[in-house]
C-alpha positions in Angstrom: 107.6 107.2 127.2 111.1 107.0 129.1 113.3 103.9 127.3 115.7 102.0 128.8 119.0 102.1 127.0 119.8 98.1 125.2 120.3 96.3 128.7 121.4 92.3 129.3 117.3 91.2 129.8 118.3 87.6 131.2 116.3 87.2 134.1 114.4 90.3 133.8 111.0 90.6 134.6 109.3 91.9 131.3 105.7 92.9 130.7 104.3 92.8 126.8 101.3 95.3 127.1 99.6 94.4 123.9 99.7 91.2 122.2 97.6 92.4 119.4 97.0 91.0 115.5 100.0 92.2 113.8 102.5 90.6 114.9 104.5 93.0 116.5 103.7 92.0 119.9 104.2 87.8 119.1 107.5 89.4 117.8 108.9 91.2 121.2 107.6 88.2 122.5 109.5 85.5 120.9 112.4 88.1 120.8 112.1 88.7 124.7 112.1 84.8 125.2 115.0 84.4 123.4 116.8 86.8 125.5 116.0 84.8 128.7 113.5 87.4 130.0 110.5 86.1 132.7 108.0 87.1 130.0 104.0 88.4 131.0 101.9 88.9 128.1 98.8 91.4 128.9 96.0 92.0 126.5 92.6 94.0 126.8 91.3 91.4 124.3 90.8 87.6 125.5 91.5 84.6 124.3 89.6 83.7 121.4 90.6 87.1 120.0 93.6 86.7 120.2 94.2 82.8 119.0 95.9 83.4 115.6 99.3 85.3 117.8 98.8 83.0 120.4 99.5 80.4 118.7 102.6 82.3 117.3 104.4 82.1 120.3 103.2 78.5 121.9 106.6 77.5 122.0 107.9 80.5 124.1 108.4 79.9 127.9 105.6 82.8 128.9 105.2 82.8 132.3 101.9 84.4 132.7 98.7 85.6 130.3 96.5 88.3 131.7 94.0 88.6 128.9 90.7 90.6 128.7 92.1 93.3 131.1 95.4 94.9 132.6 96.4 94.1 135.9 98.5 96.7 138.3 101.1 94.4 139.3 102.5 93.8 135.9 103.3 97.2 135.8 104.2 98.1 139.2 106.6 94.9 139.5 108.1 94.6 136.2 111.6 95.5 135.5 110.5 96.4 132.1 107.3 97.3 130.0 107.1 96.8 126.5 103.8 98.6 125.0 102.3 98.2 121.9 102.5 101.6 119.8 98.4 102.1 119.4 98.5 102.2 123.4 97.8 105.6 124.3 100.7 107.4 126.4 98.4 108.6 129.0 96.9 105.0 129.7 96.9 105.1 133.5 98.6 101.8 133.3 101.7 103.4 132.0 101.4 106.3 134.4 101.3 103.7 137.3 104.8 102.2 135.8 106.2 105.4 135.6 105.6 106.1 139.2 107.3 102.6 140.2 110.5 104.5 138.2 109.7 100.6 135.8 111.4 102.0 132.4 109.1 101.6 128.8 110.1 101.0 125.6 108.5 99.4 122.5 108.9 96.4 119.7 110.3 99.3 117.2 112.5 101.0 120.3 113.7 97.2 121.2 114.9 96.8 117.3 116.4 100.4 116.8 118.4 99.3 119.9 119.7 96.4 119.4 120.1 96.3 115.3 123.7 97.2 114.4 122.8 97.6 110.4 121.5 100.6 108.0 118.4 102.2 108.1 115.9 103.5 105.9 112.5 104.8 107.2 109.4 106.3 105.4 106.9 107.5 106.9 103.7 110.2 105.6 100.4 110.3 106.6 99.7 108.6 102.6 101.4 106.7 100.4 104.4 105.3 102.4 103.7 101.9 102.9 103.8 101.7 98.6 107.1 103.7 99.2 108.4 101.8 101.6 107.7 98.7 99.1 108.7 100.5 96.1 112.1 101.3 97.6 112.8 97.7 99.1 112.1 96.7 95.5 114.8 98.9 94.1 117.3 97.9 96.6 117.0 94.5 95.7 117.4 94.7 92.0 120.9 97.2 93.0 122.0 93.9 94.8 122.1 96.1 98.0 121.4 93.5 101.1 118.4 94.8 102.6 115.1 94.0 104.9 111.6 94.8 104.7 109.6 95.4 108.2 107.6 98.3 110.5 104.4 99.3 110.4 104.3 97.8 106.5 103.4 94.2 109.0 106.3 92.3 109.6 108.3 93.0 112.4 112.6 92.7 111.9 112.7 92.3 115.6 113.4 88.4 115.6 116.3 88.6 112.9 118.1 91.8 114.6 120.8 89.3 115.2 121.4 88.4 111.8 121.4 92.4 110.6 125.0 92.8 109.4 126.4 96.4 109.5 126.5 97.2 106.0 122.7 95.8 105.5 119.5 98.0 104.9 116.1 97.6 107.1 113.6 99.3 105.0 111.1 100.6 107.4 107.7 102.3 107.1 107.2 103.9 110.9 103.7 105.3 111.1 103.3 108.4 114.0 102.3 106.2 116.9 106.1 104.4 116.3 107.7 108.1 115.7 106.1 109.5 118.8 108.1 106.2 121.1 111.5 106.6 118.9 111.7 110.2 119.8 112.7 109.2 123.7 115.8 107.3 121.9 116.8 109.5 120.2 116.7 107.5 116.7 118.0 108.5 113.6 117.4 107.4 109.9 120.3 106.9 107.6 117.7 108.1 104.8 114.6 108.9 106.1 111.3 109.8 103.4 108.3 111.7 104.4 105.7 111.5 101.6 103.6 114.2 102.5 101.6 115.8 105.3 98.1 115.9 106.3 95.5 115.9 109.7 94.8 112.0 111.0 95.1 110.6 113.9 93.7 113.3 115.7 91.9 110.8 118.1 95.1 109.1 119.3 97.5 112.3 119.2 94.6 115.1 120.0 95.4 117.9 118.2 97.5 118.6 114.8 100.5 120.0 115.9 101.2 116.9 118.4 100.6 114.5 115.1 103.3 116.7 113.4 105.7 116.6 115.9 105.2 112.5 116.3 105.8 112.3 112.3 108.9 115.1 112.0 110.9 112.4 114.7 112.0 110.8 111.4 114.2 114.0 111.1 114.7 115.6 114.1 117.9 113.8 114.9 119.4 113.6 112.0 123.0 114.3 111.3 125.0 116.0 108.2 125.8 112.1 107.5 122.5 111.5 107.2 119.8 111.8 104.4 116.6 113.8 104.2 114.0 112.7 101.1 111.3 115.5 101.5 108.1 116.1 99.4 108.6 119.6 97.6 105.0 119.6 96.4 103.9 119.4 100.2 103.9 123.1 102.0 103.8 121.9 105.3 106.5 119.3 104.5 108.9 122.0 102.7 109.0 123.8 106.1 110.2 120.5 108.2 113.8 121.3 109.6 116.4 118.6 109.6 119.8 118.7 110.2 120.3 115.9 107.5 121.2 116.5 103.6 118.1 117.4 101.9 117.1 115.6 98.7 113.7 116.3 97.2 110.9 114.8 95.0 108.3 116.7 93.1 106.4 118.2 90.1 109.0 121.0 89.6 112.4 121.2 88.8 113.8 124.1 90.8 117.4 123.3 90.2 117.6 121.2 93.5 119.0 117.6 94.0 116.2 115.4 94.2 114.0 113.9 91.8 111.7 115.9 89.7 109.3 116.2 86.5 110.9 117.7 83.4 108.5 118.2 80.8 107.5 114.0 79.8 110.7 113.1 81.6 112.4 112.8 85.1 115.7 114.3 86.5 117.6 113.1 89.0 120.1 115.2 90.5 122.9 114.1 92.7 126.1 115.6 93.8 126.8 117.3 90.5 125.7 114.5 88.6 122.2 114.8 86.2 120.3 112.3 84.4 117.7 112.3 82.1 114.9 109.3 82.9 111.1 107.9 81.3 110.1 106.8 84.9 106.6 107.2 83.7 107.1 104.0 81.7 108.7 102.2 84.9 105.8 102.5 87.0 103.4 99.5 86.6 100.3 101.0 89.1 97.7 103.5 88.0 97.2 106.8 89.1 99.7 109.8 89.5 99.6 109.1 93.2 101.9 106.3 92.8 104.3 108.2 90.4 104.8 110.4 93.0 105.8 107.5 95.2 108.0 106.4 92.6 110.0 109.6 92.6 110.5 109.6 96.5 111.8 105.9 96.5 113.8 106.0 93.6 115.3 109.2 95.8 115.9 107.4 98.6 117.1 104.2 96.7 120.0 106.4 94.9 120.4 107.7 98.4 121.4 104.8 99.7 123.3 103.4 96.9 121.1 102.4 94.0 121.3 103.4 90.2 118.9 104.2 87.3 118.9 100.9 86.0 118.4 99.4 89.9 115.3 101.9 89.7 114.0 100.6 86.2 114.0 97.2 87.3 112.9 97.1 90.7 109.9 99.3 89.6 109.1 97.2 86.1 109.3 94.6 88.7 106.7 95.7 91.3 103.5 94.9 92.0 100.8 96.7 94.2 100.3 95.7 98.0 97.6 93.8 99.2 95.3 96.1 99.8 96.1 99.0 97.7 94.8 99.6 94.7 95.0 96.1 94.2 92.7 95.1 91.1 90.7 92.0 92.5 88.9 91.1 89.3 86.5 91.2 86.2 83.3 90.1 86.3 80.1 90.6 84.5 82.1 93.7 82.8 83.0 95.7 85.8 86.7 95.7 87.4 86.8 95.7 91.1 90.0 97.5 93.2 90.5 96.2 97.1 92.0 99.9 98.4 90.9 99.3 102.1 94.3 100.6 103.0 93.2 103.7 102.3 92.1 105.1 105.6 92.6 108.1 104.9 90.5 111.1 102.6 93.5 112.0 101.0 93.9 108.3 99.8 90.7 108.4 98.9 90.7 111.2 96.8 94.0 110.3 94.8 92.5 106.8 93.9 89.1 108.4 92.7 92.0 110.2 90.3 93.3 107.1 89.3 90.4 105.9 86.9 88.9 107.2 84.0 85.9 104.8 84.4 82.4 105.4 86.1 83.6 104.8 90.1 80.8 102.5 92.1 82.3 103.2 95.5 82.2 101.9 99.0 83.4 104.9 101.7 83.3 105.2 105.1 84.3 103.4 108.4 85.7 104.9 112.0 85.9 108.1 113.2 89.0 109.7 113.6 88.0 113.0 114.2 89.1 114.3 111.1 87.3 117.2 108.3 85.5 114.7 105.9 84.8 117.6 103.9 87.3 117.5 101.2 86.5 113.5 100.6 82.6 114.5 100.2 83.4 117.0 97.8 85.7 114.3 95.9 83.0 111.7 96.1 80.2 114.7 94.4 82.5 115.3 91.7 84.0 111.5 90.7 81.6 108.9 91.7 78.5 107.3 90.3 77.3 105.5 93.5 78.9 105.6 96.9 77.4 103.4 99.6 78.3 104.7 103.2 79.5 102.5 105.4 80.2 102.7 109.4 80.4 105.2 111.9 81.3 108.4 109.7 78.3 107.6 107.2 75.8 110.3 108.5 78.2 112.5 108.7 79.9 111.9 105.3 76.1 111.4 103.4 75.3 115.2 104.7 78.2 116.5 103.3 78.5 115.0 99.8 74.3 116.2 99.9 75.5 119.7 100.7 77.5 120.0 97.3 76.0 121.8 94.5 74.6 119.0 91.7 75.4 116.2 94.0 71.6 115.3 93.6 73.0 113.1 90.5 74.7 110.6 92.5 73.1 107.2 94.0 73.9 107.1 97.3 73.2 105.0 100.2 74.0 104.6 104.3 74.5 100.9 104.8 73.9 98.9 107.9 76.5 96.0 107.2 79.4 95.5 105.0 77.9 93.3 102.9 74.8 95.4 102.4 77.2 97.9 101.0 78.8 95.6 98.7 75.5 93.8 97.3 73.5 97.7 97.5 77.2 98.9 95.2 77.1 96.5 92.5 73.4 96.0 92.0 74.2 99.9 91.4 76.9 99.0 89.1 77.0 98.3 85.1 79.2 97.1 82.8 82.3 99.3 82.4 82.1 100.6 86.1 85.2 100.5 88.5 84.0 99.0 91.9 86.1 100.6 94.1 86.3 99.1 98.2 88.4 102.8 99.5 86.8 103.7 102.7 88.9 106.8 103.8 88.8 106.2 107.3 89.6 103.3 109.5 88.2 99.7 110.1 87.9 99.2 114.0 84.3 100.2 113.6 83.3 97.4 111.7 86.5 95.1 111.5 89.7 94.0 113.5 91.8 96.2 110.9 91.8 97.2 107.0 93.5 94.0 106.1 90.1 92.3 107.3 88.0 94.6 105.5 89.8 93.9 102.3 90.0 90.1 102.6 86.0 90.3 103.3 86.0 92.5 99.9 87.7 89.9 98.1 85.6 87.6 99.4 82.3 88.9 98.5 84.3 89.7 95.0 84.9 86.1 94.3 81.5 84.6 95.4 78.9 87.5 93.2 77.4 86.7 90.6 75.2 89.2 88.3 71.8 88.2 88.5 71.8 88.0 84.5 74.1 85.0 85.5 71.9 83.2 87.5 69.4 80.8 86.1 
């Protein structure tokens, strides 16, 4: 996309292409209005989809809504257009605007413009929202003003007035919001990648454009600037960046960074070395998220924090909605919401994370990604799996091609709830019900944070049939 530099919008005629569910687009919305901009909202989705945001900006002088389809003028006529990040770039929408020479430019690109305070971005294809939170956490307990927003859900947009110069905006920016801040160019005061790994494929069609879109976060970077990089991650270690380097990982190689040593953790700064137990600081299972420990409590000292900031905004944390996030025990059996995971590779560090017998529900929207590696984690960790949505042919074949994967109960479910009721009439006492599909939702549901309140829901209301009667 071509941006517009920050521009007076009073008066301007400005189309919102994509309203959406999160947020974002009720957010350049209210912000737009607020601006004095002749506002068009336009949304494939119609009305009763879209209720919840559009009732989130009822109060904003919008002067038209073009729901359940797109409409050439308000691209062709607008002085601006403002797309939502999940829009593809070669929509012929866009290419219509470009044409008309009508400049484009997003909710993220609209905030990186206009915000005059710090930033620190994370991005990876697992693991950085938890980073993202991890670090806000941290900054907090240093006393460091700072904000939490991007693709974690909560857009910063509307309180870009109130971001004073010396105040952090803790972003996670996920590769469809890298690919859009490229055109700026925008540059991260400390930016994190967590690691590297194929998704998205359908949206960016091949792997070495979904690289590109994620290595924005460093490819404007200057010598003033910080670089918190995965060591453990080949692809990763190759990124180039102009910034200072600080990395996270399993081995200390003598770098600056944060690292394992022996039943401790080093962190090295600028001539400065300390000795650390965070092991004991890190409240989630799984070695998953002490690997997201090390990179925010990098990026925290990066920015300003200490040791004992670290300690206590990590003693202090507590898993995200949908992550990991233990749900409940009932009937003997504990049962994790993970539908954030939509990803294999967050898959297959959570099946790490327990010890117990894994009753598992898998599966969901095809991205175009090799499911292999996630079958062969499901044949070697889990009791039961029931296979959910439209990758569960595909993913039943290939956990049925591994050797001795005969053992495991396994099931291609219709519904959502046939695969909950089918997992934990599979389950028994002292099982780990485990909701961590691996792929995305829009299959089945509006997004992952759907698919985990429906989790929770069906959580709350079983009952074993021992129970009953």
């Amino acid at each position: 996309m071509d941006f517009a530099p920050a521009i007076d919008l009073s008066g301007k005629c400005v189309t919102v292409m994509g309203l959406g569910r999160f947020g974002g687009g009720t957010a350049v919305v209210r912000f737009l209005a607020s601006r004095g901009a002749r506002v068009t909202v336009t949304d494939l989705l119609n009305e009763d989809d879209l209720a919840e945001s559009l009732a989130g900006v009822a109060d904003c002088p919008v002067e038209a809504y073009h729901l359940g389809g797109h409409i050439e003028d308000d691209f062709i006529d607008a002085d601006l257009v403002v797309v939502n990040p999940a829009v593809l770039p070669t929509n012929p929408f866009l290419d219509r605007a470009r044409e008309y020479g009508v400049p484009l430019t997003s909710e993220m690109a609209l905030f990186w413009q206009f915000h005059a305070g710090r930033t620190l971005a994370v991005t990876g294809s697992n693991g950085k929202s938890t980073t993202t939170a991890m670090t806000h956490a941290i900054l907090q307990a240093a006393g460091l003003p700072c904000r939490l927003g991007g693709n974690i859900g909560r857009s910063l947009l509307p309180e870009v007035d109130e971001i004073a110069a010396n105040e952090w905006s803790v972003l996670e920016l996920s590769s469809f919001q890298l690919e859009d801040l490229d055109r700026l160019p925008a540059s991260p005061n400390v930016a994190v990648v967590t690691n590297f790994s194929p998704n998205h494929l359908d949206w960016h069609g091949c792997l070495s454009a979904y690289r590109r879109a994620k290595q924005t976060i460093l490819r404007w970077q200057t010598p003033d600037d910080a670089a918190v990089l995965n060591q453990d991650d080949a692809d990763v270690r190759e990124w180039p960046t102009f910034g200072r380097t600080l990395w996270f990982g399993s081995k200390d190689a003598g770098r600056d960074g944060v690292f394992e040593s022996g039943d401790q953790h080093v962190l090295r700064l600028e001539a400065r070395e300390e000795m650390f137990p965070l092991a004991d600081w890190v409240p989630l299972p799984g070695r998953h998220n002490l690997q997201n420990a090390m990179a925010a409590a990098c990026a925290a000292v990066a920015a300003g924090a200490d040791l004992d900031a670290v300690r206590r905004g990590l003693e202090s944390y507590r898993a995200l909605p949908h992550r990991l996030e233990r749900v409940g025990q009932i009937a003997g059996r504990t049962f994790y919401n993970d539908s954030l995971a939509t990803t294999p590779e967050s898959t297959m560090v959570a099946l790490e994370a327990f010890s117990q017998p894994i009753v598992l529900l898998v599966g969901g929207y095809d991205k175009q990604i090799d499911l292999a590696p996630l079958a062969d984690a499901v044949a070697r960790r889990v009791k039961t799996a029931a296979l959910m949505g439209q990758t569960a042919e595909a993913l039943g074949c290939l956990v049925e091609s591994v050797p001795d994967s005969e053992r495991l109960a396994m099931r291609e479910c219709a519904t959502f709830e046939e695969a909950f009721h089918w997992a934990v009439d599979h389950s028994d006492p002292g099982d780990v019900v485990l909701l961590s599909p691996g792929c995305a939702s829009y299959d089945w549901f509006h997004n992952y944070a759907e698919r985990g309140r429906r989790f929770i829901d069906l959580v709350q209301a079983w009952r074993p049939a021992m129970a009953e009667g």
